[in-house]
C-alpha positions as CSV (number, residue, x, y, z in Angstrom):
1,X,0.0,0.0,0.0
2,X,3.0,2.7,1.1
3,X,4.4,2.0,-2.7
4,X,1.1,2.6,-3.8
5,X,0.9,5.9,-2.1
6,X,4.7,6.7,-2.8
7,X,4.1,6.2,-6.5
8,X,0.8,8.0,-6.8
9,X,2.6,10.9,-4.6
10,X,5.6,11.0,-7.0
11,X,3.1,11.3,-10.0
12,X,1.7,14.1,-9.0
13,X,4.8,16.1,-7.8
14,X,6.2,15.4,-11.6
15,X,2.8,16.5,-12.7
16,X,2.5,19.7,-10.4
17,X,6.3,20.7,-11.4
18,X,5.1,20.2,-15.0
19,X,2.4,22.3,-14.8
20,X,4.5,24.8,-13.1
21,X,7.1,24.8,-15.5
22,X,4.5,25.8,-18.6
23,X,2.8,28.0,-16.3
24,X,6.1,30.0,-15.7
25,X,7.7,29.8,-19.6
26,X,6.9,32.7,-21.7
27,X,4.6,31.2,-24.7
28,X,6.5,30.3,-27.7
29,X,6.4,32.6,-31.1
30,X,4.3,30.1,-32.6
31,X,1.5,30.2,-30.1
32,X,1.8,33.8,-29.3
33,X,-1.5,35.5,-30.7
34,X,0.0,37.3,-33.8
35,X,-0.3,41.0,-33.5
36,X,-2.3,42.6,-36.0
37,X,-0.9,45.5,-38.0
38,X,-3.1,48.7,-38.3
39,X,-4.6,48.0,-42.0
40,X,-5.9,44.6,-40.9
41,X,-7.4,46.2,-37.3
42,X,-9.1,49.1,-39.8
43,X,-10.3,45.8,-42.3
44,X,-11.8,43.7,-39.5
45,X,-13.6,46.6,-38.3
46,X,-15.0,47.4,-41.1
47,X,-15.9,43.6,-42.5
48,X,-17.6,43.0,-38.7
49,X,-20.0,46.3,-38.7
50,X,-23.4,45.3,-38.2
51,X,-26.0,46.6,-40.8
52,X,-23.3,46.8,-43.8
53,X,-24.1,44.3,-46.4
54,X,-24.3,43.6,-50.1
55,X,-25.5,47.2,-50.8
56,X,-22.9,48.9,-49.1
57,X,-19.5,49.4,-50.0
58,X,-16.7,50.2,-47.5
59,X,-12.7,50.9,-48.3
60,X,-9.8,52.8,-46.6
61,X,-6.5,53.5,-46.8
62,X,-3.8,54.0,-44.0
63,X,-1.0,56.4,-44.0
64,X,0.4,56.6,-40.4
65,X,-1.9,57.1,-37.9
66,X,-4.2,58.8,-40.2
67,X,-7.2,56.1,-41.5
68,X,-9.4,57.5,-44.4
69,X,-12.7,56.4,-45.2
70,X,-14.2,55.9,-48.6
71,X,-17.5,53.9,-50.1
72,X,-21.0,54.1,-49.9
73,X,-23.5,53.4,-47.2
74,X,-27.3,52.9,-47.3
75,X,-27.6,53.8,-43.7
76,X,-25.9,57.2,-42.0
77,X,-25.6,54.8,-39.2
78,X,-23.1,52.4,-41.1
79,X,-20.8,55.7,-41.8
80,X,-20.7,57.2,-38.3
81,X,-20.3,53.4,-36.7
82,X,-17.6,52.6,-39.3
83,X,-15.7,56.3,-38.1
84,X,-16.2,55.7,-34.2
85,X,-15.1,51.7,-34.5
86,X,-12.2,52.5,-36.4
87,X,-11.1,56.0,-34.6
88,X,-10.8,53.6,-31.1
89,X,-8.3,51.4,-32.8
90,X,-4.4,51.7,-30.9
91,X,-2.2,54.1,-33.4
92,X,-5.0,55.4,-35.1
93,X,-4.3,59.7,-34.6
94,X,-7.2,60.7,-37.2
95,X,-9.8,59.1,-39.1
96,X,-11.1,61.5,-42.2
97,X,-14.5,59.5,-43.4
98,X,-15.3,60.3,-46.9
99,X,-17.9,57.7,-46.7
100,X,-21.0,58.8,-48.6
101,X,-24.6,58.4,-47.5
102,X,-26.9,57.0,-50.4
103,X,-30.2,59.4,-51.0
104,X,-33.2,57.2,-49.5
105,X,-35.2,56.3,-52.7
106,X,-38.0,53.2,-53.4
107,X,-36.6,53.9,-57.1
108,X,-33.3,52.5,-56.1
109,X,-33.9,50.4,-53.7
110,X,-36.0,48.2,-55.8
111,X,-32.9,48.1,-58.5
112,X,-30.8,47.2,-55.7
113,X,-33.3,43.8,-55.1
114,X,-33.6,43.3,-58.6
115,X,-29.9,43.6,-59.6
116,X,-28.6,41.1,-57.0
117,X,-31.8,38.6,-57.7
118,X,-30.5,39.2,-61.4
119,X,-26.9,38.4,-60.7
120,X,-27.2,35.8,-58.3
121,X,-29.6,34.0,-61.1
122,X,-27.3,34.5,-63.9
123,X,-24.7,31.8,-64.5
124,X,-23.9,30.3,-61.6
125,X,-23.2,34.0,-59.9
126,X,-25.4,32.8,-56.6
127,X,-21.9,31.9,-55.1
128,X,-20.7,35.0,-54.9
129,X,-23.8,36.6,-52.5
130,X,-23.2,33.7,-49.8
131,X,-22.0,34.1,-46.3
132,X,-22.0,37.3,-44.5
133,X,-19.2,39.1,-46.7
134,X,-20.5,38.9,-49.7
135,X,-18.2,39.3,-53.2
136,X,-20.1,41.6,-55.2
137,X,-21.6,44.7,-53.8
138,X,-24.1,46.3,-55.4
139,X,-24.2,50.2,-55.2
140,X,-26.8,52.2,-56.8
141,X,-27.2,55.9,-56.7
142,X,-30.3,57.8,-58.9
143,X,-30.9,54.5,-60.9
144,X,-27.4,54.1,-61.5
145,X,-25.8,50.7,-60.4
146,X,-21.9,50.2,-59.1
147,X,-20.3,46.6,-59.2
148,X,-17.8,46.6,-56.6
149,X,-15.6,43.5,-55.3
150,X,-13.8,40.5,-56.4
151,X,-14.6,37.6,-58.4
152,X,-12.7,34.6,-59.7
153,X,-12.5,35.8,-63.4
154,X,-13.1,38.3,-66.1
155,X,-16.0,36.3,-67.5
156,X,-17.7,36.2,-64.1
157,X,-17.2,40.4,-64.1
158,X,-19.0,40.3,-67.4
159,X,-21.5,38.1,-66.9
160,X,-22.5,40.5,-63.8
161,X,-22.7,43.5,-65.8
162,X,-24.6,41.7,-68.5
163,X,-27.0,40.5,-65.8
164,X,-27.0,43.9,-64.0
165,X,-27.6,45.7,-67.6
166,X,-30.8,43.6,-67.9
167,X,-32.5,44.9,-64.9
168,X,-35.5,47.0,-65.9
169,X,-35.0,50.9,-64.8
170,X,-31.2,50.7,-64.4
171,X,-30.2,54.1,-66.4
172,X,-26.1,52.7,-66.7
173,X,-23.6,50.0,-64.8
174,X,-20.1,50.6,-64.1
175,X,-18.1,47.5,-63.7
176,X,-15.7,48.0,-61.2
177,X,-15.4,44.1,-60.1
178,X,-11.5,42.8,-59.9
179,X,-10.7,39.6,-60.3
180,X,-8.7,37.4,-57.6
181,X,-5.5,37.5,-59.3
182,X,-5.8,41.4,-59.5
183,X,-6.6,42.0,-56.1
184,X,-3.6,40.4,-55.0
């Protein structure tokens, strides 16, 4: 029974000292949480706002500690949230937000509907609307439509104009989709 005890009791000193040891060891660089730099804190922001989706478009650009803002919102919510989220990040000095607030119209909110039911129906283009960050935003201003984001090649950017183009009411398109290997 005493060798019982005196093994058990020797197990858990080795396991107590172990635990000690890792307690008391920095962490090694390859489980240390990686520090993000400023342009990915600004992106993650901006990609995690609530109420920014397929109709909104959000970019920025860093120099220093100065983030500016650029895109379009539907909400004036999205734009101020966007400039408070970002202006609390560490080394951010001044945020400038250039982000504009689309007019409220039924005229172009029904194009926005119909453009991404058009798209998303055309050739397999679904894919790109799925998830919560979508690929393509659509951005429509007076009747007329925006394609912003990336896609996987030129003939999915065409096929979305083409499919945008087609939507009844839509005055013009501008085709600003990149593909993956652009964007890189």
């Amino acid at each position: 029974m005493n060798i019982l005890k005196n093994k058990l009791f020797a197990f858990f000193a080795v396991l107590m000292f172990s635990a000690l040891f890792v307690i008391g060891s920095p962490i090694s660089t390859n489980a240390q949480k990686r520090v993000k730099s400023l342009p990915e804190q600004v992106r993650h922001e901006l990609i995690t706002l609530p109420y920014v989706g397929v109709y909104d478009n959000l970019a920025y650009k860093v120099e220093g500690g100065t983030v500016t803002l650029y895109g379009s919102v539907v909400r004036p919510l999205s734009s101020s949230d966007a400039e408070r989220r970002v202006s609390k990040l560490d080394g951010v000095t001044n945020v400038v937000n250039n982000i504009e607030v689309l007019p409220l119209s039924p005229f172009d909110d029904q194009i926005r509907y119909s453009t991404v039911r058009a798209i998303s129906n055309y050739g397999g283009l679904y894919r790109y609307f799925l998830g919560t960050n979508p690929s393509i935003r659509v951005i429509v201003k007076n009747g007329h439509v925006t394609l912003e984001g990336v896609v996987a090649n030129s003939g999915d950017a065409r096929l979305a104009s083409i499919a945008a183009n087609g939507v009844p009411g839509v005055f013009s398109v501008t085709n600003n989709l990149r593909t993956d290997r652009e964007s890189r």
